[in-house]
C-alpha positions in Angstrom: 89.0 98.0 10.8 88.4 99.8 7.7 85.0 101.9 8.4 83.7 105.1 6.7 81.3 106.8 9.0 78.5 108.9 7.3 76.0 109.6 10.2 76.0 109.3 13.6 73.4 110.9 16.4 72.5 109.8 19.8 68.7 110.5 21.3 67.8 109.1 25.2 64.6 107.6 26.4 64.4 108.4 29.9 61.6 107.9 32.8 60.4 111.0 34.3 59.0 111.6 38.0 55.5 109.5 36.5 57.6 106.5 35.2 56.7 107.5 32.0 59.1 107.1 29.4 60.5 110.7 27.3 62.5 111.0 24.9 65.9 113.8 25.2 66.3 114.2 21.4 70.1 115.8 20.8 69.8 118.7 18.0 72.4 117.8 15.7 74.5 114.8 15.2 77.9 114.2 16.3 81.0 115.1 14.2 82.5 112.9 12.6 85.5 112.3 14.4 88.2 109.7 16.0 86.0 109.6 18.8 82.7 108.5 16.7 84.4 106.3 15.1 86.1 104.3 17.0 82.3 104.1 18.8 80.7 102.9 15.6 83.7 100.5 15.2 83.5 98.9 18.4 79.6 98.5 18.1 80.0 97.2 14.4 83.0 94.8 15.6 81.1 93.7 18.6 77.3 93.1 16.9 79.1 91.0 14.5 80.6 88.5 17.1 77.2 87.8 18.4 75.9 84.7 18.2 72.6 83.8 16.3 70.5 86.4 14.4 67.4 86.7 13.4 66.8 87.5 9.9 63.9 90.2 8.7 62.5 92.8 6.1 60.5 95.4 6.4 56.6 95.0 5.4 55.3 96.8 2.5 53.3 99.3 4.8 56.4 100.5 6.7 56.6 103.9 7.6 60.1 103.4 8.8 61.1 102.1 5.9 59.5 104.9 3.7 61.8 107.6 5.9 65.0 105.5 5.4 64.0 105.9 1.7 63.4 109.6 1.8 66.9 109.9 3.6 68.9 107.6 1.5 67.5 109.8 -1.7 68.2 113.2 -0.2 65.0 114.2 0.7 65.5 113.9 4.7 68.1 114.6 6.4 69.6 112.3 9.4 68.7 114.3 11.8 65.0 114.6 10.6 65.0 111.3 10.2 66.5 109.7 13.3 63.9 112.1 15.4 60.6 110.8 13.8 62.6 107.4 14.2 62.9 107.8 17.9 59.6 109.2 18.1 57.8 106.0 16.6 59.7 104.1 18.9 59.0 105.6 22.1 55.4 105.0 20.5 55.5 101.7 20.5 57.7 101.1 23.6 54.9 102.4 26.2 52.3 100.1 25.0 55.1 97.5 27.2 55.4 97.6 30.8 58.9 96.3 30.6 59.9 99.3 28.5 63.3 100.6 29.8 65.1 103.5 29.6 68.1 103.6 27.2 70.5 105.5 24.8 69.3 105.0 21.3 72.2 104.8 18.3 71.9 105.2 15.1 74.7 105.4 13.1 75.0 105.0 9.1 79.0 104.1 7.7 80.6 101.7 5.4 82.3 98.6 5.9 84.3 96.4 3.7 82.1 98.2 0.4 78.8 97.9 2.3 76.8 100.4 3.6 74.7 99.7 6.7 72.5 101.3 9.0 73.0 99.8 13.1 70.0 101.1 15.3 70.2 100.3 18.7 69.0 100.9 22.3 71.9 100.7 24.8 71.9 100.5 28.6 74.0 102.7 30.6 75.8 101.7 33.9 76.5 103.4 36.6 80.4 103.3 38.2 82.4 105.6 39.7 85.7 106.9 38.6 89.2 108.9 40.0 89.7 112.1 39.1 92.7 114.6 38.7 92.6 115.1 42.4 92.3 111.4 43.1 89.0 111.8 44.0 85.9 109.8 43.5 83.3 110.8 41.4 80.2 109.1 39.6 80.3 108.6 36.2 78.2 106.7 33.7 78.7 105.0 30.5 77.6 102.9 28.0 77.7 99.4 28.3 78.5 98.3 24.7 79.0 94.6 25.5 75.5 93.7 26.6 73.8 95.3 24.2 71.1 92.9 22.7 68.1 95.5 21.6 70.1 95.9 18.7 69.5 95.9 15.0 71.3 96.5 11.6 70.2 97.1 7.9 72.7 96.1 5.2 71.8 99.3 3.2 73.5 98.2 -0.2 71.3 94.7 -0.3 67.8 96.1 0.7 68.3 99.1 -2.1 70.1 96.5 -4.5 67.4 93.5 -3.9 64.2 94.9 -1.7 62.8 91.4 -2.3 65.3 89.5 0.0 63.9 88.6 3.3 67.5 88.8 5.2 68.7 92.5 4.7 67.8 93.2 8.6 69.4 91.3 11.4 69.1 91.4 14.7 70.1 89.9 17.8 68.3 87.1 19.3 69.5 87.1 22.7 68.4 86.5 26.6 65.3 89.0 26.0 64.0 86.6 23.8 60.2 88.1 22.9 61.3 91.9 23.5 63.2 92.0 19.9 60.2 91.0 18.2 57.4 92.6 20.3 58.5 95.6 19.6 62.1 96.7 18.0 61.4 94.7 14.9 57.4 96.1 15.6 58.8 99.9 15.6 60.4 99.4 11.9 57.5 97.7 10.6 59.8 94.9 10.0 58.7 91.1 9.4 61.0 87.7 10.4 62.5 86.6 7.2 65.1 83.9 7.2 64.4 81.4 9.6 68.1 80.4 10.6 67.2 77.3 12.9 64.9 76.1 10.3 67.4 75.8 7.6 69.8 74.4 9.6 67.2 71.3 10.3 66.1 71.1 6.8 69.5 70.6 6.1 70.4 67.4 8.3 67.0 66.2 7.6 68.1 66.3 3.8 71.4 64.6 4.9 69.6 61.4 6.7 67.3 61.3 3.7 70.0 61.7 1.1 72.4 59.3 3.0 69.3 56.6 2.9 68.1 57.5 -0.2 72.1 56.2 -1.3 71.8 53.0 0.7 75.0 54.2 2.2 75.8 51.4 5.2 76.6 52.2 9.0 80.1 53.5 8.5 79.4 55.3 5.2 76.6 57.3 6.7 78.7 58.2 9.7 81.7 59.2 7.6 78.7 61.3 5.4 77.5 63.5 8.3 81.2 64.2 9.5 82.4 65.6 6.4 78.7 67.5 6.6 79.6 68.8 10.6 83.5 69.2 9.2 82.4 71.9 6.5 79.9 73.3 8.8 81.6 73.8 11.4 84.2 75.3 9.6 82.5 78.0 8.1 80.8 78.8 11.6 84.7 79.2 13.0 85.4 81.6 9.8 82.5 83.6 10.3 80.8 82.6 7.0 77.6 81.0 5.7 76.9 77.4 4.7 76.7 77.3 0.8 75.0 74.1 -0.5 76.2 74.0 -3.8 79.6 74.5 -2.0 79.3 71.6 0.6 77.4 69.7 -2.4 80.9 69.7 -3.8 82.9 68.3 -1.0 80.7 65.2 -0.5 80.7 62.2 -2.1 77.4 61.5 -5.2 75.2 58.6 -4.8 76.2 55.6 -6.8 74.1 56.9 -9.7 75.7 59.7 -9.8 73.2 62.5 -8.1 75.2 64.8 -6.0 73.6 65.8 -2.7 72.7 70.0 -4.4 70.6 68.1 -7.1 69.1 65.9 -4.6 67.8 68.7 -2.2 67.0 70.7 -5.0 64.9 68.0 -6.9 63.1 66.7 -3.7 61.6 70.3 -2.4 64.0 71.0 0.9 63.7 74.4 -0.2 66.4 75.4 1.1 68.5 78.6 0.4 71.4 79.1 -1.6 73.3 79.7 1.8 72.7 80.6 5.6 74.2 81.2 8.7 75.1 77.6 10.5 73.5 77.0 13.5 75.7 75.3 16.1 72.9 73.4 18.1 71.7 71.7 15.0 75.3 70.7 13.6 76.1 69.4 16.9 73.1 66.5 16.1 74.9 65.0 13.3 77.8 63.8 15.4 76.7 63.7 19.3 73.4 62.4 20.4 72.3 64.8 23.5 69.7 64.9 25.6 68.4 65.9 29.1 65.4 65.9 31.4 64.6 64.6 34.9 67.4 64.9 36.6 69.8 63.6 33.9 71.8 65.0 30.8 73.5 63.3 28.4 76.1 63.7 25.6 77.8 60.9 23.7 79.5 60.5 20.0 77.2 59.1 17.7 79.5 56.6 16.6 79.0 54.9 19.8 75.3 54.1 18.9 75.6 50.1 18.8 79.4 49.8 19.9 79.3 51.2 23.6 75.9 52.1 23.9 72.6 50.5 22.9 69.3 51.7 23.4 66.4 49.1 23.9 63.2 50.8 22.4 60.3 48.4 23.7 61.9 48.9 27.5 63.2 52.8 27.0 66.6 51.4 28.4 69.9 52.7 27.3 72.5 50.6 28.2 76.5 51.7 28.6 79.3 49.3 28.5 82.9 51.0 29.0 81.5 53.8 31.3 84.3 56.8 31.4 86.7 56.3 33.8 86.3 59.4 36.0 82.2 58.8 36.7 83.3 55.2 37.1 85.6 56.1 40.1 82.6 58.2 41.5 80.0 55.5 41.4 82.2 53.4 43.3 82.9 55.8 45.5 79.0 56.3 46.3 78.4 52.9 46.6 81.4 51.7 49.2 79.7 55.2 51.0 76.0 54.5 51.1 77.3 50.4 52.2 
């Protein structure tokens, strides 16, 4: 991976005999060296495979983002700045009684001609390990892999266009709230881009467009896989969906409107590109559902071939029913006779 590493310093929050939370600030930041890189590497390689981000930018008002400044124009230095950094944060943790204690990252570098800043509180694990003597001996470590208090500023867009609402990311993962309660809270940071939302603007534009073409039964399903083809596609290749791009692999209306002019024309306001979101590709091919004891997950395609659903009764009827759940109904029933 080609990464330049500028800055990199490690401060601990830690609970003291009180349970209250301290900060151990380190008094100068780590040389740059194989070691601290590879570190930055793995975290930058790793935060990048995660799955769906939240988009943000910092508020007008932000203190945090008023340091960053300072630094990025000389005027702090890292060290300065990543202490009254920590210190806000350990601010704003104690006002949560879920706040944890943690090893806090920062770490400024350059990847593929973009600078970014990754801030990020990371657990530590206890294990043991063998030494020289083949001994045992306690040891701890960071656990890079479940990080999810995580955040990272693309430096190069926020200085190049501080009006975009998607130069911060950060992970949206099984803490849910805790990100935006008080991580995103600490830089004085606001939700931008809402990821999910575009992703249902954009199938709701592709049922309107496809109707809006009188496009028949086939046409229409043959539509929304070429949509879920290119989608998905980009998802597997790690890039965004581009309308004007996937504009171009579809098919115009009969009067010649292509589906860019049409979502543009009509008000989907919807962004040049964005990240796909898998859940809500997934609708234009596969119906799914679940609830009371029952999931479900079939093609689409099947709608009105295999499977018809009866709105005045609620009933969903199956004809062909999959071998293998076949076999076990019968089963069930020659049992319970």
């Amino acid at each position: 991976m080609s990464l330049t590493l500028s800055n990199v310093i490690l401060h601990q929050l830690v609970k003291n005999g009180q349970d209250e939370l301290e900060i151990h600030l380190r008094n100068q930041t780590l040389d740059n060296d194989s070691a601290t890189e590879d570190l930055v590497a793995e975290l930058h390689r790793i935060y990048s495979s995660k799955g769906t981000k939240g988009f943000a930018h910092f508020a007008a008002d932000s203190e945090f983002a008023h340091w960053l400044k300072q630094f990025r124009q000389g005027e702090l230095d890292f060290l300065t700045f990543s202490n009254q950094a920590v210190q806000r944060l350990q601010a704003e943790l104690v006002k949560y009684p879920f706040a944890e204690a943690g090893t806090l990252v920062m770490a400024e570098y350059q990847s593929l001609a973009t600078d970014y800043l990754f801030i990020g509180m990371l657990p530590t694990c206890h294990s043991m390990k063998v030494t020289d003597q083949l001994g045992i001996s306690a040891t701890d470590y960071l656990d890079i892999n479940k990080m999810d208090i995580v955040a990272r500023i693309d430096l190069s867009s926020w200085e190049t266009n501080p009006e975009s609402t998607r130069y911060l990311t950060f992970i949206k993962g099984r803490v849910g709230r805790k990100i935006a309660d008080f991580f995103l809270d600490f830089m004085q940071a606001e939700i931008g881009l809402d990821v999910k939302v575009q992703n249902q603007v954009l199938m709701q534009a592709v049922e309107d467009f496809c109707a809006d073409s009188r496009l028949d039964k086939e046409e229409k399903q043959q539509y929304r896989k070429q949509v879920y083809d290119y989608c998905n596609g980009q998802l597997q290749a790690g890039d965004e969906v581009t309308v004007k791009e996937l504009s171009s692999e579809l098919p115009a209306a009969d009067n010649g409107t292509n589906f860019y002019d049409f979502a543009s024309k009509q008000g989907y306001e919807l962004e040049e590109s964005f990240p796909a979101d898998r859940t809500a590709m997934r609708k234009l091919t596969k119906f799914v559902g679940s609830g009371g004891g029952m999931t479900l997950n079939f093609d689409s395609m099947l709608l009105g071939e295999r499977i018809f659903y009866d709105a005045e009764t609620d009933t969903l009827t199956i004809k062909g029913t999959p071998p293998n759940l076949k076999d076990q109904l019968l089963r069930r029933l020659n049992s319970d006779n």
